[in-house]
C-alpha positions in Angstrom: -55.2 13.5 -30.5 -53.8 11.5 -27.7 -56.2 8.6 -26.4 -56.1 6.9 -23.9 -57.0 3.9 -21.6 -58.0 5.4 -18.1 -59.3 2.8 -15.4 -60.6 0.9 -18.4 -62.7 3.8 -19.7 -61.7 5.3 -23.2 -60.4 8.8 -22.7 -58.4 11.9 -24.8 -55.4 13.1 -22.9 -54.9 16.8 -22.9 -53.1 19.3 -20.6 -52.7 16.4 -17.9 -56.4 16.4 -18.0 -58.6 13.7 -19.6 -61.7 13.9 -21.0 -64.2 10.6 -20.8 -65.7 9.7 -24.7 -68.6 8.2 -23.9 -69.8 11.2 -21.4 -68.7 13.7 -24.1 -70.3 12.0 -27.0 -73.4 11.4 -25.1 -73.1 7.9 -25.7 -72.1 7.7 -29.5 -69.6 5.6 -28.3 -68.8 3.4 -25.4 -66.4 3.6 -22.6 -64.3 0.6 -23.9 -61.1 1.3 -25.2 -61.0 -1.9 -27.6 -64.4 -1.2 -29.3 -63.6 2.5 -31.1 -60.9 0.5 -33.2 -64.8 -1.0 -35.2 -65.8 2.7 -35.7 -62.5 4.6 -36.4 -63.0 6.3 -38.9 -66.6 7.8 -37.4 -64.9 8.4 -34.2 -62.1 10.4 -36.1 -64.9 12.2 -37.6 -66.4 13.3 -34.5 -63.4 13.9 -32.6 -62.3 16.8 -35.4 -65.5 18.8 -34.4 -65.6 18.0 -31.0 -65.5 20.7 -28.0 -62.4 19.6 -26.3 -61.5 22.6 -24.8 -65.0 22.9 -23.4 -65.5 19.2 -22.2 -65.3 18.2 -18.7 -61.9 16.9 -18.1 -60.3 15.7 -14.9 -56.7 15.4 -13.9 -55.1 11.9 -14.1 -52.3 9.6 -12.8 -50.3 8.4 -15.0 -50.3 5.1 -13.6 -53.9 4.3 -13.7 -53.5 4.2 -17.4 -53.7 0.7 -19.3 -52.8 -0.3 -22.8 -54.4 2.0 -25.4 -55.1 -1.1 -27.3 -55.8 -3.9 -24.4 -57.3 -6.6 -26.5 -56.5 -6.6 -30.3 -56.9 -9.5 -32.3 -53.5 -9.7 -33.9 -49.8 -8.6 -32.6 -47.3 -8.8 -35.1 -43.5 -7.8 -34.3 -40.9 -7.2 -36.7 -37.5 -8.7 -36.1 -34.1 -7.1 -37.3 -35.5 -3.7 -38.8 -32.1 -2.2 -38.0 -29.2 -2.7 -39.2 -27.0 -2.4 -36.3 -29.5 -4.5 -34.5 -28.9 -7.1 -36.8 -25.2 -6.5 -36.4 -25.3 -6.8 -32.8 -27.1 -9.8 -33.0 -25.2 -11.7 -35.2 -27.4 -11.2 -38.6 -27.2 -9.7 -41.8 -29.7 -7.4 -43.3 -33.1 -8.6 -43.6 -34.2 -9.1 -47.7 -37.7 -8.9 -46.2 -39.7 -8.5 -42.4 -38.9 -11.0 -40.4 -42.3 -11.2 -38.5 -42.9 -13.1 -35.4 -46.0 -12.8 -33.1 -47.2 -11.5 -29.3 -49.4 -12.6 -27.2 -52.1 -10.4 -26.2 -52.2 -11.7 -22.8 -48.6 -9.7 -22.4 -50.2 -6.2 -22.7 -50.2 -4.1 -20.0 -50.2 -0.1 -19.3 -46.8 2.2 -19.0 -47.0 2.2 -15.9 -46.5 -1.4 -13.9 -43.5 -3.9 -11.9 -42.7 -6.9 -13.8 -41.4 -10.3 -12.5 -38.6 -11.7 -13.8 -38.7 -14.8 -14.8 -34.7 -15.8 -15.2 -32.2 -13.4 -14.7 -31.7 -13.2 -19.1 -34.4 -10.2 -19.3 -33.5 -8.1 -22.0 -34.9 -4.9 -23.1 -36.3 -3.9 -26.5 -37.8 -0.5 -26.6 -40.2 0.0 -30.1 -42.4 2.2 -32.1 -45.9 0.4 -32.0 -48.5 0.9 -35.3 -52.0 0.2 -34.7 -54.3 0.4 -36.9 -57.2 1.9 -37.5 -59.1 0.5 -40.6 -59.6 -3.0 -42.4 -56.3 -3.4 -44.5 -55.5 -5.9 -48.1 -53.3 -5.5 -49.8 -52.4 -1.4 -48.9 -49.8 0.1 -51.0 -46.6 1.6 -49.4 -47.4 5.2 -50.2 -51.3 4.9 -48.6 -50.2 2.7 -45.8 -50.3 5.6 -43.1 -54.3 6.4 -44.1 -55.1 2.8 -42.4 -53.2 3.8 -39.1 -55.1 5.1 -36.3 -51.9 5.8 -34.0 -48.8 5.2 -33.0 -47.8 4.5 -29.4 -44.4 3.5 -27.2 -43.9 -0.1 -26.7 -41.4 -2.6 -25.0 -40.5 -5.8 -26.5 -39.3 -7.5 -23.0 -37.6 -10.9 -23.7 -36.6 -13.4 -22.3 -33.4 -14.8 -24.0 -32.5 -18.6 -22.3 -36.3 -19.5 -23.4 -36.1 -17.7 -27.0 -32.9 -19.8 -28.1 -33.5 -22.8 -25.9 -35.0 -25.1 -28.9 -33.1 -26.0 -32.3 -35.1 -22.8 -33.8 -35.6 -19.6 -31.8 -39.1 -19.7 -29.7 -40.0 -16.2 -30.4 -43.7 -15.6 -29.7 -43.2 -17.2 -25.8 -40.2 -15.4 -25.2 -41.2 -12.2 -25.5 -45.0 -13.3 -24.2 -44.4 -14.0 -20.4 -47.1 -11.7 -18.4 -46.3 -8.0 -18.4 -43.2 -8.4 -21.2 -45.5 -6.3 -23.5 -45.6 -3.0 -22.1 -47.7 0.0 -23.9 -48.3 3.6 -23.9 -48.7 6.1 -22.1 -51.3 6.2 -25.1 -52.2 6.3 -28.6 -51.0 9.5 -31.0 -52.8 10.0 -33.6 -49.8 10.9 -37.0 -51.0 14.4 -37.0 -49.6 15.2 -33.7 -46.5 14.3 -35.1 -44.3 16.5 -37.2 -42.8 13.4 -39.3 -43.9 10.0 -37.7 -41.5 8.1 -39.9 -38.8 9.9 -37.9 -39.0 10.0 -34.3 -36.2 10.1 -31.3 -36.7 6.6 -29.8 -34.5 5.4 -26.7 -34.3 3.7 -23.0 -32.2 4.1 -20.2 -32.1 1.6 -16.8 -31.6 3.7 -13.7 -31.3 6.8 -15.5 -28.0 5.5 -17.5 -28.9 5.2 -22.0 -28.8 1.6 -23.6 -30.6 2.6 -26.7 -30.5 5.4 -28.4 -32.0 5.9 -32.5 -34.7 7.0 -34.5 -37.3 5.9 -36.6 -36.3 6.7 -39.8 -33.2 4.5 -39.3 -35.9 1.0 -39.8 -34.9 -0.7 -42.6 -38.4 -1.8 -43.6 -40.2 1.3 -42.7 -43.9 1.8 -41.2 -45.5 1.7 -44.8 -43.5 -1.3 -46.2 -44.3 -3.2 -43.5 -48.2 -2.5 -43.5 -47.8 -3.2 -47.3 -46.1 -6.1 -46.3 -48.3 -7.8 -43.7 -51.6 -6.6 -45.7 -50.4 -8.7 -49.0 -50.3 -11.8 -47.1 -53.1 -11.4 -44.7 -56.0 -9.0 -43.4 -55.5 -6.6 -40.9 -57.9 -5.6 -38.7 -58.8 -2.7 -37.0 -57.1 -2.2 -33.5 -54.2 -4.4 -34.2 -50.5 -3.9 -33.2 -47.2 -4.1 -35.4 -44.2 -4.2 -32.8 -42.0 -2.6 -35.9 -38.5 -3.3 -34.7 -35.9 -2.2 -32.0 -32.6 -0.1 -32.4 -29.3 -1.2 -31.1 -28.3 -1.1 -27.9 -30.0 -4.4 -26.5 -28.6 -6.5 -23.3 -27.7 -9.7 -25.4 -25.2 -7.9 -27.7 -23.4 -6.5 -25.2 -19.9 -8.3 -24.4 -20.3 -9.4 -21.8 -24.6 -9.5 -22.2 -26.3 -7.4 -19.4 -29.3 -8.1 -18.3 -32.0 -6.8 -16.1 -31.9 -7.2 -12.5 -34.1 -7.2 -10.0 -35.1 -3.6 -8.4 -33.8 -1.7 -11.8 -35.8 1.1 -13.6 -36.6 0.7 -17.2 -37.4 3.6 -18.6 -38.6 3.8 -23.0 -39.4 7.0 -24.8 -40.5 7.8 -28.2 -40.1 11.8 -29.0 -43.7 13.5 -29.4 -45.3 10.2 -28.2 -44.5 9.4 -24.4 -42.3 7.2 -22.0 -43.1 3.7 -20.0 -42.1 3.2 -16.9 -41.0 -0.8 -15.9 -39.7 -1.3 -12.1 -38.3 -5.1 -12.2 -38.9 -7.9 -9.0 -37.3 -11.0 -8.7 -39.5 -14.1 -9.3 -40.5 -16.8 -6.8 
């Protein structure tokens, strides 16, 4: 299942068309896209009997979509979770997460034109968990039954700002408004033959900066539910930013970053592809 966040209004994505929840469920559940994260596991229930094929459904552009998720109560990210990553940026391995946090008033659809604020934009594209039930303490090996989807992500960040203070300032770096891209929309980890291993990349103006996969995280999707859940709840429609591959503007020699009127595109194989055009600030 592929959901998604239409004009605001909850929606599955199929065949370019879309299908509205609330009209197909007669009302079972609402049109916001935030509130079927409370009833997950009833809304999976009724989406695996449900007529899709049958259902009105309408076509869609692409860029009236918004985040799948556009108001979860936690955003976690996951520094370093690959190895030549952490090379690049002067690290070594991880012995455990590294976990920093979003702001949610970042999010935005796949779809959008971002200002930059400085001209030391970099680019992080990542493979973004949400989940789909209450999690404590999860195991490893269950971890997956408390995730409701995956989707594509962008961990835009703003480098001068991040290492400005005598300890990097995380959290505001990669929080300025629209550095928190999302989408097209949420798959659910049976439309994906393996979802620890998926194709992930970005390219500006058509030309590749990263290129990896999934399976290459050091700490992978279940560790780092197991992980998070040990230390605190999760709760049902938040977001784990789990880590970017190599390739980023700040370990380049000299660093590149992005410039005003570039093209950032991200992709996740079996999941979808964001879209970020790039103005200059005031």
């Amino acid at each position: 299942m592929r959901l998604a966040n239409l004009d605001g209004r909850l929606v599955v994505l199929r065949d370019h068309h879309a299908v509205d929840v609330e009209k197909l469920s007669n009302g079972r559940f609402g049109p916001d896209p935030q509130d079927v994260f409370d009833e997950w596991d009833a809304f999976a229930g009724w989406a695996a009997a449900a007529d899709f094929a049958a259902a009105d459904a309408t076509p869609y552009d692409v860029r009236r979509l918004g985040p799948p998720v556009p108001r979860p109560r936690q955003v976690f990210a996951i520094g370093l979770n690959y190895d030549e990553h952490a090379a690049e940026s002067g690290f070594v391995r991880p012995s455990a997460p590294l976990v920093f946090t979003k702001y949610v008033s970042s999010l935005t659809g796949p779809y959008t034109t971002v200002v930059l604020p400085t001209d030391t934009v970099d680019w992080e594209v990542e493979l973004v968990v949400v989940i789909g039930r209450r999690a404590r303490d999860v195991g490893a090996d269950d971890a997956w039954s408390y995730v409701a989807g995956v989707t594509v992500g962008q961990d835009l960040s703003e480098r001068t700002s991040q290492h400005a203070g005598p300890a990097p300032q995380f959290g505001l770096a990669k929080s300025f408004p629209g550095f928190s891209p999302l989408g097209p929309a949420l798959v659910t980890p049976d439309e994906l033959t393996d979802p620890d291993d998926l194709e992930i990349g970005c390219s500006i103006d058509g030309d590749p900066v990263q290129t990896g996969r999934t399976a290459q995280m050091i700490f992978p999707v279940g560790v780092l539910v197991e992980y998070l859940s040990s230390i605190l709840p999760l709760q049902p429609g938040d977001l784990i930013f789990t880590g970017t591959p190599a390739g980023v503007g700040a370990g380049r020699k000299p660093p590149r970053y992005l410039r005003p009127g570039e093209v950032l595109r991200s992709h996740i194989g079996g999941v979808g592809e964001l879209e970020q055009t790039f103005v200059a600030g005031a």
